[in-house]
C-alpha positions as CSV (number, residue, x, y, z in Angstrom):
1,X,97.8,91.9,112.6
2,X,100.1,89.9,115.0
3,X,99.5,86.5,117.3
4,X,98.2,89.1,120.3
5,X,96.0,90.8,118.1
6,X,97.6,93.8,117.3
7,X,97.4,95.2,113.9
8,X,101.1,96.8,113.1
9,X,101.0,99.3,110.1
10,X,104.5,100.1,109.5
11,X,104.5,102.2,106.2
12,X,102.4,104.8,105.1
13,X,102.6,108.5,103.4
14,X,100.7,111.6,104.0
15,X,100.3,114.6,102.1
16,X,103.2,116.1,103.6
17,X,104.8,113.6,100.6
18,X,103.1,111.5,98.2
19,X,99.9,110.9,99.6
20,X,96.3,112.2,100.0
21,X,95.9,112.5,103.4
22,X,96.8,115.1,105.7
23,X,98.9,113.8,108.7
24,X,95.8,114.4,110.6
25,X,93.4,112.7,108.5
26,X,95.6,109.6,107.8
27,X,96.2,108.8,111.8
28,X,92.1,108.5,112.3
29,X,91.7,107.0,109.3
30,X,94.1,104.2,110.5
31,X,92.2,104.6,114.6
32,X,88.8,103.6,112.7
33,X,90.5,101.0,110.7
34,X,91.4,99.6,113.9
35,X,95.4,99.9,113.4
36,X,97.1,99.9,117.2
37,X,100.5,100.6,116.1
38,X,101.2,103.3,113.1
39,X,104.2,104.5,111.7
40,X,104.4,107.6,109.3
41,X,106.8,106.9,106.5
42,X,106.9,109.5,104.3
43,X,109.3,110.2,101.3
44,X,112.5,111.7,102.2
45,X,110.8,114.1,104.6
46,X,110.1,113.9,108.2
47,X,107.9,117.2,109.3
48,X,105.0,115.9,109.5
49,X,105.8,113.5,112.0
50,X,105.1,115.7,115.2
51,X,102.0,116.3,113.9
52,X,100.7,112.7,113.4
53,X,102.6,112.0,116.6
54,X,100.3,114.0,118.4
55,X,97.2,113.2,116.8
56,X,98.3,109.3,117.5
57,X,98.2,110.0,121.5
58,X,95.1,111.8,121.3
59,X,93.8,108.7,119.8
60,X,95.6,106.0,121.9
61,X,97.1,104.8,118.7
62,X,100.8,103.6,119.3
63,X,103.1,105.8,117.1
64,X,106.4,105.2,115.2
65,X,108.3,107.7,113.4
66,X,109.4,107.1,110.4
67,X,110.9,107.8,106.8
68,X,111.4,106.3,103.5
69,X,114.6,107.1,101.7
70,X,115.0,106.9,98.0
71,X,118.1,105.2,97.0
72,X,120.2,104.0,94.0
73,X,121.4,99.9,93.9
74,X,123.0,99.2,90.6
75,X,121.0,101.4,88.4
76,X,117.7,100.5,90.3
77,X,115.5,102.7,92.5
78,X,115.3,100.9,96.5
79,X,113.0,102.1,99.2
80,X,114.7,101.8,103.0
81,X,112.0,102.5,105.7
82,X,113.8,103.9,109.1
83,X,111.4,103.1,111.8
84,X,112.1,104.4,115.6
85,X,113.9,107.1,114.2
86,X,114.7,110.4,116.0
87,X,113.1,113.0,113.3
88,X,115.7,115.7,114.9
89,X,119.0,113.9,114.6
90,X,121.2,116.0,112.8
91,X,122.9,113.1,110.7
92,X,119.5,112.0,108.9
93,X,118.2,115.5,108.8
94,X,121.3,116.5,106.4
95,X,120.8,113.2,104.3
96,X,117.3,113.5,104.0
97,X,117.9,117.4,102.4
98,X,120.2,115.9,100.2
99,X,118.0,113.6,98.7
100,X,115.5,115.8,98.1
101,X,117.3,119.1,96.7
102,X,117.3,116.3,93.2
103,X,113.4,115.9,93.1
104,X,113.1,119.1,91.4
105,X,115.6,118.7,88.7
106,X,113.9,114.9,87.9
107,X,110.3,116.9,87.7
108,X,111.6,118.6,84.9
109,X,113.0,115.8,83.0
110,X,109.8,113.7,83.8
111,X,107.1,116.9,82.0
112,X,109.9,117.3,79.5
113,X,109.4,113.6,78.2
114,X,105.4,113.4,78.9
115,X,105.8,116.8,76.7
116,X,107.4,115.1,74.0
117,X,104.6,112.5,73.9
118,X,102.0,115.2,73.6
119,X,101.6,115.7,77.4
120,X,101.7,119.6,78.1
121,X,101.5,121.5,81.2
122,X,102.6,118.3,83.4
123,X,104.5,120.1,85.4
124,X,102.3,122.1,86.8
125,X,99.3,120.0,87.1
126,X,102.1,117.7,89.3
127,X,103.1,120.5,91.8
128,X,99.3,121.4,92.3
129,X,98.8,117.5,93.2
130,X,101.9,118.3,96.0
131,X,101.0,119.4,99.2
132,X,104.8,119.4,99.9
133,X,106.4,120.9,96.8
134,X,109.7,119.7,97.8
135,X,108.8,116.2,97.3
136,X,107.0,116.0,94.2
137,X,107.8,112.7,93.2
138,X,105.8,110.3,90.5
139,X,102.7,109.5,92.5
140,X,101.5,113.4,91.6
141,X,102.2,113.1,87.8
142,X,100.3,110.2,87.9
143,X,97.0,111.8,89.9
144,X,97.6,114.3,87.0
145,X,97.6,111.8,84.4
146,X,94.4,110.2,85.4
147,X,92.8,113.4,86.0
148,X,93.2,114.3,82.3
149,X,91.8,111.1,81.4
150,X,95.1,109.5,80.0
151,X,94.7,105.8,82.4
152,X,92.1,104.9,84.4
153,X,94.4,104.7,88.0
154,X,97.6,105.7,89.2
155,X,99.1,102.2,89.0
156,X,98.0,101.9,85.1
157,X,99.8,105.4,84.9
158,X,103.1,104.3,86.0
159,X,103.1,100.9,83.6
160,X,101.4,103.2,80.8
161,X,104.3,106.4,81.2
162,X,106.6,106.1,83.8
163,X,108.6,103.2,84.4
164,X,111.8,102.2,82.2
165,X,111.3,102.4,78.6
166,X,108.2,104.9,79.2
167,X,107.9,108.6,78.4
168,X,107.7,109.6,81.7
169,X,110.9,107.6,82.9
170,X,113.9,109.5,83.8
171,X,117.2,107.3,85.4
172,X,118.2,109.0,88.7
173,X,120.7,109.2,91.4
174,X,119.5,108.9,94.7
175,X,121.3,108.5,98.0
176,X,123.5,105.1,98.4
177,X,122.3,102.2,100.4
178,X,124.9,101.6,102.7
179,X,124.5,106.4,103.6
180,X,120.7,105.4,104.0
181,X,121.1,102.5,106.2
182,X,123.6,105.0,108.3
183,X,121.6,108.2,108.5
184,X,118.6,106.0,109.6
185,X,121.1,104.0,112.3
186,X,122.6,107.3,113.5
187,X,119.2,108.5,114.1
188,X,118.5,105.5,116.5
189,X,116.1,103.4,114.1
190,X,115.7,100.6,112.6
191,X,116.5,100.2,108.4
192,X,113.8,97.6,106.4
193,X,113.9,97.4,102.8
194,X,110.5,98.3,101.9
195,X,108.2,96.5,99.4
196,X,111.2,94.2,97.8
197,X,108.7,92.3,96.0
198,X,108.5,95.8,93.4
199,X,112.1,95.6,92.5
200,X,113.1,94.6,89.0
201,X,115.6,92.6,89.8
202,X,116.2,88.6,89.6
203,X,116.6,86.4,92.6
204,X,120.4,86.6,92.5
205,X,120.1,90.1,92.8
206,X,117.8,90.4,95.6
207,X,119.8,87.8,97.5
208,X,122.5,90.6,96.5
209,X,120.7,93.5,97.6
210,X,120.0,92.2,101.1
211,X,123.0,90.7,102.1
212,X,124.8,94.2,101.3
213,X,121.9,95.7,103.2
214,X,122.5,93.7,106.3
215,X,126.1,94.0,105.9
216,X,125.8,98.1,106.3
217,X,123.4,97.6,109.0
218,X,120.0,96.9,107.8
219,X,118.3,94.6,110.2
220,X,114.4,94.2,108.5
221,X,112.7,93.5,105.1
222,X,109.3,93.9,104.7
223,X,107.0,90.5,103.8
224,X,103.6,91.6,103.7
225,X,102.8,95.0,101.9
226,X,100.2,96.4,100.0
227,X,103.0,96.3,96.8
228,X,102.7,92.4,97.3
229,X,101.1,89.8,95.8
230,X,99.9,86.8,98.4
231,X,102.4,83.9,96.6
232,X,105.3,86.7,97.6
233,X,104.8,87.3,101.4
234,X,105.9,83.2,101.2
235,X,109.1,83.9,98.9
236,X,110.2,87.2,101.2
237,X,109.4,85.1,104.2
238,X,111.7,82.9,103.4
239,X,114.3,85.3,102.7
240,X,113.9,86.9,105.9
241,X,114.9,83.8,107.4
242,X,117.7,82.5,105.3
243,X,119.2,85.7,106.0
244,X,118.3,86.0,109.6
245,X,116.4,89.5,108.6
246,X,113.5,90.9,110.7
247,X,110.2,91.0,108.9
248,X,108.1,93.6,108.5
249,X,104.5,94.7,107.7
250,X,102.9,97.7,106.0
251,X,99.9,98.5,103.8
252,X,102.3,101.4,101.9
253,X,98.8,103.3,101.9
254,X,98.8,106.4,99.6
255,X,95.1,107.2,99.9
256,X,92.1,105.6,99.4
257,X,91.2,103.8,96.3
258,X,95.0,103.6,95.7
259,X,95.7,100.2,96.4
260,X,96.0,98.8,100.0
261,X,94.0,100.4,102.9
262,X,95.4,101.1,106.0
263,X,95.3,98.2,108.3
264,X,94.1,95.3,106.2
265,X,96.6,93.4,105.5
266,X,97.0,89.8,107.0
267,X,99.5,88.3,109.9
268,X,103.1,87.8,109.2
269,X,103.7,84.4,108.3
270,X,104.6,81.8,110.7
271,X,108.0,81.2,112.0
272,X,109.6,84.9,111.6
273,X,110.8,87.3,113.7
274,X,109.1,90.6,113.7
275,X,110.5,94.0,113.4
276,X,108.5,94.9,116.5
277,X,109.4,91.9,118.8
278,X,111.3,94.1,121.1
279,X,109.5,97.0,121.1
């Protein structure tokens, strides 16, 4: 929601990556939940864009494409959202394939180690989670896990099996920050570190992590997100303007039940500049 009355909702996934909904489904979901401006963020992937595109018009819902690109920062996974991105550019379309052609080779690793913990047969119950196999990704071994009973939601799944020190976890190499930040700024967008607040890393770090992410470009971090708590859109909001950063908003909706729905989140704090001020 912003001073006018908008409602901005600047990260979400369909099933074209990690989440439930079909492009379709997910842009009148956000229409009834009263969201004016939507952007379509899914992992590594952009093909499902034209389709929400046009389902957005049909609906007078404003429409941004986007992406999320999975890289590596010291050892750590980082999410950068592209927003206003060209989904044909050559440049991001090449970086994106990258990125993906190592999702099937983590898959592997990740049923290998729930195998080893008396998991069986996780790699296949992931895939059938996928609507896009070339993105499975650990939001589908987690629908599996609490389909066979072994935690109660998706987010107890990844504390339970697949963060560091987990069965499930498995250290990987995704694309560098300052070739994300690029691909997304060759394509005519705008890069935001998505969901910061996630991040296990100290303050020192994260002070770290932005400044090299402005310095390749980055122009927008995002304050209020699903992945937040309410005491962190203040400490993010702060960072964003200590480091002169645009701020950003975005429910990082998966599908319902899974956290935050789209559209619900509340204004930006006070005193920042939005991501969308000149759009």
């Amino acid at each position: 929601m912003s001073a006018s009355g908008e409602n901005f909702d600047l990260h979400c996934h369909s099933s074209a990556s990690d989440g439930v909904l079909a492009p379709v489904e997910l842009v009148r979901r956000a229409a009834d939940r009263g969201v004016t401006t939507l952007a379509l963020t899914d992992h590594d992937d952009v093909d499902a864009l034209a389709e929400a595109r046009a389902t957005a018009a049909a609906l007078g819902v404003r429409f941004v494409d986007g992406v999320e690109i999975s890289v590596t920062w010291r050892g750590t996974t980082i999410h950068v959202v592209g927003l206003g991105i060209d989904p044909d550019d050559a440049i991001l379309r090449r970086g994106l394939e990258s990125v993906r052609g190592s999702r099937a080779v983590r898959a592997e690793r990740i049923a290998e180690g729930l195998a080893a913990a008396g998991i069986p047969d996780s790699l296949a119950g992931a895939y059938a989670h996928a609507g896009n196999p070339r993105l499975i990704g650990r939001t589908h071994f987690a629908r599996f896990l609490v389909e066979r009973g072994h935690a109660r939601d998706v987010k107890a799944v990844f504390q339970r099996f697949l963060v560091a020190g987990k069965p499930g976890h498995v250290p990987h190499q995704w694309a560098a920050l300052a070739d994300a930040v690029g691909w997304i700024r060759a394509a005519g967008g705008r890069a935001v570190v998505a969901h910061p607040g996630r991040y296990r890393i100290d303050r020192t770090a994260m002070r770290e992590l932005l400044t090299e992410f402005k310095a390749a470009g980055g122009e927008g971090v995002e304050v209020v997100t699903g992945s937040h708590r309410r005491d962190q859109y203040g400490e993010f909001a702060a960072l964003a303007r200590e480091l002169e950063l645009l701020a950003s908003r975005g429910s990082d909706f998966h599908g319902p039940g899974e956290g935050a729905d789209l559209g619900a989140l509340p204004p930006l704090p006070r005193g920042l500049t939005p991501v969308w001020h000149d759009w």
